[in-house]
N, C-alpha and C positions, 0 to 999 in steps of 0.2 A: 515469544515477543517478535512483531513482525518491522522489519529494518528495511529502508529506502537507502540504496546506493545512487547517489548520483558524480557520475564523473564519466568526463569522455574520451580518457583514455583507457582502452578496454582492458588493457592488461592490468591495469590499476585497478581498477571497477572490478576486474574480476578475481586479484588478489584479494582485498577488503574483504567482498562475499564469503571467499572461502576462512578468511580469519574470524570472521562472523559466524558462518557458520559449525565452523570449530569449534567458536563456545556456544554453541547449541541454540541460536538466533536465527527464524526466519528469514533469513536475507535475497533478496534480487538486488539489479542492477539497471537504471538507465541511463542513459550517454548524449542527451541533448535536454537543456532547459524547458522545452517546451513538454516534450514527451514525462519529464520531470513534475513539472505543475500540476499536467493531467492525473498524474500519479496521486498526485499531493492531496488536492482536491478531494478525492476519492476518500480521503478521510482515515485508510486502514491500516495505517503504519503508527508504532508507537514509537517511532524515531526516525529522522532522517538525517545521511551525513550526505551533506550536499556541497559539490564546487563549484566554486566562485565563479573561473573562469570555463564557459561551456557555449558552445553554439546557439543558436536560437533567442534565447535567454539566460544571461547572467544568473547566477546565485543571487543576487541579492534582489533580480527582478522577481526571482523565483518566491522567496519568504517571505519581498515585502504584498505579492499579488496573495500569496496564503493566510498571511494575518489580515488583510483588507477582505478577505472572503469569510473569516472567522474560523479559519484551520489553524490550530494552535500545537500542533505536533509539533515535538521539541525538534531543533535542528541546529546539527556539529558543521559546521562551515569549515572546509577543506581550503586553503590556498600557498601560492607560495610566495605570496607577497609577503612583507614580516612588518610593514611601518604602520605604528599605532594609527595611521590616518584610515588607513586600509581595513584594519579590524573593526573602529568605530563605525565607519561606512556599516558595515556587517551586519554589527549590532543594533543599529540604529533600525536598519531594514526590517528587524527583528527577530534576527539567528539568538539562539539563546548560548554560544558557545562557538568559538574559533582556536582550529589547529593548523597549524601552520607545518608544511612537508618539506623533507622526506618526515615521517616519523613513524615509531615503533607501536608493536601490533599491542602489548600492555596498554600504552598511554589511550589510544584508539578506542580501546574496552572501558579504560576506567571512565572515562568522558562520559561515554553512553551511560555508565551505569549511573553516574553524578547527572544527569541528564534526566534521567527517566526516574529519579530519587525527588528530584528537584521540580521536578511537577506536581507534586504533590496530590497522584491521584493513587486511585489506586487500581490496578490494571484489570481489566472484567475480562468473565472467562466467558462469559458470553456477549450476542449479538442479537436485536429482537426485532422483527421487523412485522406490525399487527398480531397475528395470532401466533406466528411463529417464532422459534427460537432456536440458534444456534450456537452447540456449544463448543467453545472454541479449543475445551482441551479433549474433547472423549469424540468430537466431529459429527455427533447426535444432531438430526434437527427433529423439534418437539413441534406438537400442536395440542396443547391440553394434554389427555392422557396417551398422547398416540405420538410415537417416534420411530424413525429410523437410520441407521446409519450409514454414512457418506463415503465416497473414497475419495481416495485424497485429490484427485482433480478435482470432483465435485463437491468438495469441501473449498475448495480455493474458489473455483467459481460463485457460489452460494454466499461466500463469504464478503467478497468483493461487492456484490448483487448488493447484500442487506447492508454493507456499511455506504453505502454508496445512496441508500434511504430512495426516494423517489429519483435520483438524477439519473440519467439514461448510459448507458457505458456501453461504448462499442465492441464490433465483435476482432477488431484487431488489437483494443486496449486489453481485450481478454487473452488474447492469443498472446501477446507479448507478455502480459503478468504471470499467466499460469504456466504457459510452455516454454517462454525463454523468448527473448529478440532474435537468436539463432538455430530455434527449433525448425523441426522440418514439419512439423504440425499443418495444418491449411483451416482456415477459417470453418470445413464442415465438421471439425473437430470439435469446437467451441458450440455449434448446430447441437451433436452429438450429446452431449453432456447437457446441455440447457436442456434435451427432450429427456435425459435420465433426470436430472431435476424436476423438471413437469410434472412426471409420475410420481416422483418420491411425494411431491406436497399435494396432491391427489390421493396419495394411498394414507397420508395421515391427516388428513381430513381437513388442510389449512382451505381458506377461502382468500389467501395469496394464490396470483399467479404470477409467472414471467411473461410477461408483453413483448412481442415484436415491435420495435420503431423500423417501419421500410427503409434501406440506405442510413438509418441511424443507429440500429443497436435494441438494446435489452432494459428493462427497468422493472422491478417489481408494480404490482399493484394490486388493490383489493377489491375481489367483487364477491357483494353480498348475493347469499342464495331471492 
């Protein structure tokens, strides 16, 4: 299950992650509202715990611009405000849940787990994008009878790409998801991986490509023979 941290205090943000990922949850981390949305947007989190108070954009700029887009990913509202005025705000925005800090790494999990219970889906293990398919737990991408498998950068990559459906994703939006906001990574990294993807969906026969946008980024698209 893949988890959106947002909070702009790093060492928060970065404690979260690791509590998260100690119960065995994909988690990252970003630290301004805006970088946050972009995230959101992107559609590929089955959960966000988002705060309130953040640079750029507020929390509740943040959930109420997601549900007016049609991003319904559940979202735990961090703050340390405590007066019922402040929660409804929250709520009303569209947070489907508000915790109020400091609080413990338990209460944190159970949230999410009631969160992602309470959507009532149920979680897919894949990802389809035209002819292709990505499986989200063995990291397989198919094309009818022909697959290969990914590594795990290019599984994140890939993954990002197909949930992200035709919208264009930059090559620093990728750098920051897959490698971290403090990696030492450089944008021909992200280069690198997009042309191992290229090949992979050429060698099993999708009629998906990745598209260059000049100064824009990346997007799938389909060209027929």
């Amino acid at each position: 299950m893949n988890i959106l941290v947002v909070e702009d205090e790093r060492n928060l943000a970065d404690a979260i992650v690791r509590i998260l990922s100690d119960a065995s949850y994909n988690a990252e981390a970003v630290y301004d509202g805006k970088a946050a949305l972009r995230s959101a947007l992107s559609d590929a989190y089955d959960a966000i715990v988002l705060d309130v108070m953040l640079p750029g954009m507020n929390g509740n700029e943040v959930v109420h611009e997601m549900r007016r887009q049609n991003v319904s990913t559940p979202v735990l509202l961090l703050t340390a405000r405590t007066s019922t005025s402040d929660k409804v705000e929250g709520l009303d925005a569209g947070a489907d849940d508000y915790m109020t800090k400091p609080f413990e790494a338990p209460e944190l999990l159970a949230r999410l787990r009631a969160l992602t219970r309470r959507r009532g889906e149920v979680l897919l293990d894949e990802v389809s994008f035209a002819d292709v398919t990505l499986d989200l737990t063995t990291h397989d991408l198919a094309c009818e009878d022909h697959s290969v498998h990914l590594s795990g950068k290019e599984f994140e990559v890939m993954s990002i790409l197909m949930s992200s459906s035709a919208r264009v994703v930059s090559k620093q939006d990728l750098l920051t998801r897959v490698w971290g906001a403090d990696a030492e990574a450089s944008e021909n990294s992200v280069e690198a991986y997009v042309s191992f993807l290229r090949k992979k969906l050429g060698h099993i026969g999708s009629k998906v490509q990745i598209t260059t946008l000049r100064m824009l980024g990346y997007r799938l698209e389909v060209f027929d023979d």
